[in-house]
FIMARDO-765693 format. One record per residue (C-alpha): residue in one letter; z, x, y. Coordinates in steps of 0.05 Angstrom, whole numbers, plus 5000, padded with zeros to 4 digits. Each point is the difference from the previous one (the first is absolute). Example, Ala and Ser with C-alpha at 12.3 -4.5 7.8 and 13.67 -1.06 7.14 Angstrom:
% residues 2
A,5156,5246,4910
S,4987,5027,5069
This chain:
% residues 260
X,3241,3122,8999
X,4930,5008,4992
X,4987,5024,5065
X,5064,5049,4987
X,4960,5033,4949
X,4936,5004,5038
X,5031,5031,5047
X,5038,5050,4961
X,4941,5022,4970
X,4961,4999,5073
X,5050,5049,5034
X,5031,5037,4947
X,4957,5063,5019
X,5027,4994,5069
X,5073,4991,4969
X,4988,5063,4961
X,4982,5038,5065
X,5051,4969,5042
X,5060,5024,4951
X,4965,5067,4983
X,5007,5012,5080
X,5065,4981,5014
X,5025,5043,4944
X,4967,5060,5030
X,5030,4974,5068
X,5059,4993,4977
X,5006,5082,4978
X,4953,5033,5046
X,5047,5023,5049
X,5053,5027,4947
X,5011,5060,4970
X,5016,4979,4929
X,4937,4962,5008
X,5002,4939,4940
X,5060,5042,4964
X,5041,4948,5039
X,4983,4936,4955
X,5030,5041,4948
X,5054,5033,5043
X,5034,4927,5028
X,5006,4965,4929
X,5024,5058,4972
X,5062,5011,5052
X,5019,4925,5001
X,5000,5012,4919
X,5044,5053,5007
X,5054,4978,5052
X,5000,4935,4967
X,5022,5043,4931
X,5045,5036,5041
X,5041,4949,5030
X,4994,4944,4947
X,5002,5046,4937
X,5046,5063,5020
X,5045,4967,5057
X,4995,4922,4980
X,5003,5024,4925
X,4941,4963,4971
X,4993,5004,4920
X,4932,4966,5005
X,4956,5036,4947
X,4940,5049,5022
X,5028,4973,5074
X,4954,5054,5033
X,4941,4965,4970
X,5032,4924,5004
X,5007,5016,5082
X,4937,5028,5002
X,4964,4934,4965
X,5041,4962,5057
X,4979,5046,5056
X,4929,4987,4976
X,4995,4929,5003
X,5046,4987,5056
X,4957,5042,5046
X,4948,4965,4988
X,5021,4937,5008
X,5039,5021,5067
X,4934,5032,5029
X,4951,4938,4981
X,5060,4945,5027
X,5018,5043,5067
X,4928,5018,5009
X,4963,4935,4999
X,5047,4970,5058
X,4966,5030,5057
X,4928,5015,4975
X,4965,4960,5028
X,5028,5012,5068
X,4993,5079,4987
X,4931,4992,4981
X,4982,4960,5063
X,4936,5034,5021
X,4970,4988,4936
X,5024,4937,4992
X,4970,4977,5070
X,4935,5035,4993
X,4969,4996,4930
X,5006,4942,4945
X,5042,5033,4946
X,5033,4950,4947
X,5078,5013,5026
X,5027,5001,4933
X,4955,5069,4986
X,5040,5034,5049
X,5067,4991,4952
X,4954,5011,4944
X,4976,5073,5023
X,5076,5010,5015
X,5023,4981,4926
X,4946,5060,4979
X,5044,5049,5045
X,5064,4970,4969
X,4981,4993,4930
X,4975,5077,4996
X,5062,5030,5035
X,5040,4952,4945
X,4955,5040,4946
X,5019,5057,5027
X,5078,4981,4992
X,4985,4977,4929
X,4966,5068,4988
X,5074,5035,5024
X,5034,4939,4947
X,4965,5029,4936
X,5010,5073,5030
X,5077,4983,4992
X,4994,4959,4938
X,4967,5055,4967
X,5052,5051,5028
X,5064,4958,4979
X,4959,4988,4930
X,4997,4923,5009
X,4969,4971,4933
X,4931,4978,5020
X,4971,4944,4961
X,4945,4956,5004
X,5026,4953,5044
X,4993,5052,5059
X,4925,4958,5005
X,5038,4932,5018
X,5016,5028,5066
X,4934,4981,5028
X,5005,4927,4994
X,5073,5013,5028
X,4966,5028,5062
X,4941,4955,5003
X,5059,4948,5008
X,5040,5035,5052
X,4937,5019,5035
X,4971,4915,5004
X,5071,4973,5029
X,5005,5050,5049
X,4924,4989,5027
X,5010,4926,4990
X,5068,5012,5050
X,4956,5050,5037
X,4952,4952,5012
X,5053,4946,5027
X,5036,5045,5047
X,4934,5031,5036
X,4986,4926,5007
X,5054,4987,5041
X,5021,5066,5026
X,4948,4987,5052
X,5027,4948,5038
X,5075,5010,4974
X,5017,5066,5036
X,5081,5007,4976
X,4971,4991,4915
X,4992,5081,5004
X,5081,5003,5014
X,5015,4951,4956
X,4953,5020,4940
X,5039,5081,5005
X,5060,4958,5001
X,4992,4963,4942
X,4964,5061,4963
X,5065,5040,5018
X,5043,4944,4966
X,4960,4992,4935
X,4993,5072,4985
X,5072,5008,4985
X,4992,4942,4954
X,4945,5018,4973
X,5026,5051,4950
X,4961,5066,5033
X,5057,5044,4977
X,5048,4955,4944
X,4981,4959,4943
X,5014,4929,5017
X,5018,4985,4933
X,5061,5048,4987
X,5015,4999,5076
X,5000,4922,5014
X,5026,4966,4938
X,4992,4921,4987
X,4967,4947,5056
X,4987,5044,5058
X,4960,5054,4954
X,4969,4943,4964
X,4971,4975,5064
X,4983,5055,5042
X,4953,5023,4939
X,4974,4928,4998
X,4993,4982,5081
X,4988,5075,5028
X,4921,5026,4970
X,5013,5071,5024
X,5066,4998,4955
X,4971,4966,4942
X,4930,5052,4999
X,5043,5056,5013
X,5038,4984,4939
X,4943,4989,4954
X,4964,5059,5028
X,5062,5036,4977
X,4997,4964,4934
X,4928,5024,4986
X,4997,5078,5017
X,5083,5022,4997
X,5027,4961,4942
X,4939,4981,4965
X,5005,4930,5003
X,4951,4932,4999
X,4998,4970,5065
X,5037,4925,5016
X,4917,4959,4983
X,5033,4939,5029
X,5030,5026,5066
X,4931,5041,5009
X,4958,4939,4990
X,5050,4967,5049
X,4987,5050,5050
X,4929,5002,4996
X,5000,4925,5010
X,5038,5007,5062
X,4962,5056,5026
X,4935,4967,4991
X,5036,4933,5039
X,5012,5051,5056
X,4936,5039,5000
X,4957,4924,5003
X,5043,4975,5052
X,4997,5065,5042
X,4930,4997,4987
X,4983,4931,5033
X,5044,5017,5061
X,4966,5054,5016
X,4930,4972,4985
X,5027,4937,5042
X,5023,5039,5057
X,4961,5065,5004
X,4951,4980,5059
X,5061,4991,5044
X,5043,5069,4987
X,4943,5035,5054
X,5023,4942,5058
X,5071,5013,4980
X,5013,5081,4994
């Protein structure tokens, strides 16, 4: 882990860089320019409230604000899982011509990632102001929520780029599975009032996108303390993932060039 670290700090100016041009990249050619980040998280926010809260009939409380909290995190987590698969492969020529710790190339990803998430949260406290959600002090906890969501997905980023090089189907399977847990992953319900007794007891306990969406929810819309326990847990496994990801990578990362 060590070396991690050294590393991190080595090429974190070239992480920096890297994101900053891919976000330009990524709007150059548009018209709306970077009014899309807020554009796309906005729109799923709103058909979501349409068709769950109008059609579907949802009495969720501040539900504009609760889907927006879910669109948030689940975006996130979607973009850093999906994105890692292949990124080693779609960053071949730098991979097979200059020395660049692997695991720096998800890092300057997760910079893209987490600021278009900011920008979502930004929209969140738009609407929680607008439907005059009660903000407390407990708004703050959300950043150890997100530090949480943002070290299991890198430590299952890190695993998947692993073996996304050599694996060439995991990109299909990983969308599949992604597709599967979103719906039970409470984006656009509350677990809790939707899925009463063992099966909402265990999705919140053996899904982490479920369980931090809920306790994101807890801290900003209802102005709750977050589960310590089931964060701590979290963390835990997180970190687990993160070292083992880690020493694959560090074990294997002279070979990806011979391979891709």
């Amino acid at each position: 882990m060590k070396r991690f670290f050294n590393n991190i700090k080595k090429y974190y100016k070239y992480a920096i860089r890297s994101a900053k041009a891919e976000l330009k990249s990524e709007v150059a050619d548009s018209y709306l320019n970077w009014l899309w980040w807020v554009i796309e998280p906005l729109c799923f926010m709103l058909i979501y409230t349409f068709v769950f809260g109008m059609i579907f009939g949802n009495k969720e409380p501040y539900f504009a604000s609760f889907i927006m909290i879910g669109v948030a995190l689940w975006d996130f987590a979607n973009r850093m899982i999906t994105g890692s698969v292949r990124l080693i492969i779609n960053n071949r020529d730098l991979v097979t011509k200059v020395y660049i710790p692997k695991y720096i190339l998800l890092f300057s990803k997760s910079i893209t990632y987490l600021f278009k998430m900011c920008i979502s949260l930004g929209l969140a406290f738009g609407l929680m102001l607008v439907q005059h959600v009660p903000l407390t002090w407990h708004i703050i906890l959300l950043i150890p929520v997100i530090l949480v969501l943002y070290i299991v997905c890198f430590g299952i980023g890190l695993i998947l780029m692993h073996h996304g090089v050599t694996f060439d189907d995991l990109s299909n399977l990983t969308n599949i599975a992604l597709k599967m847990i979103f719906y039970v992953s409470g984006v656009f319900y509350n677990i809790k009032t939707r899925l009463k007794g063992k099966a909402g007891y265990l999705l919140l306990r053996v899904n982490p996108l479920a369980f931090l969406m809920d306790e994101a929810r807890k801290v900003t819309v209802y102005g709750q303390m977050f589960s310590i326990q089931g964060l701590l847990f979290w963390l835990a496994i997180g970190i687990l993932l993160c070292v083992y990801g880690i020493h694959v990578i560090h074990k294997y990362e002279n070979s990806y060039a011979k391979v891709i």
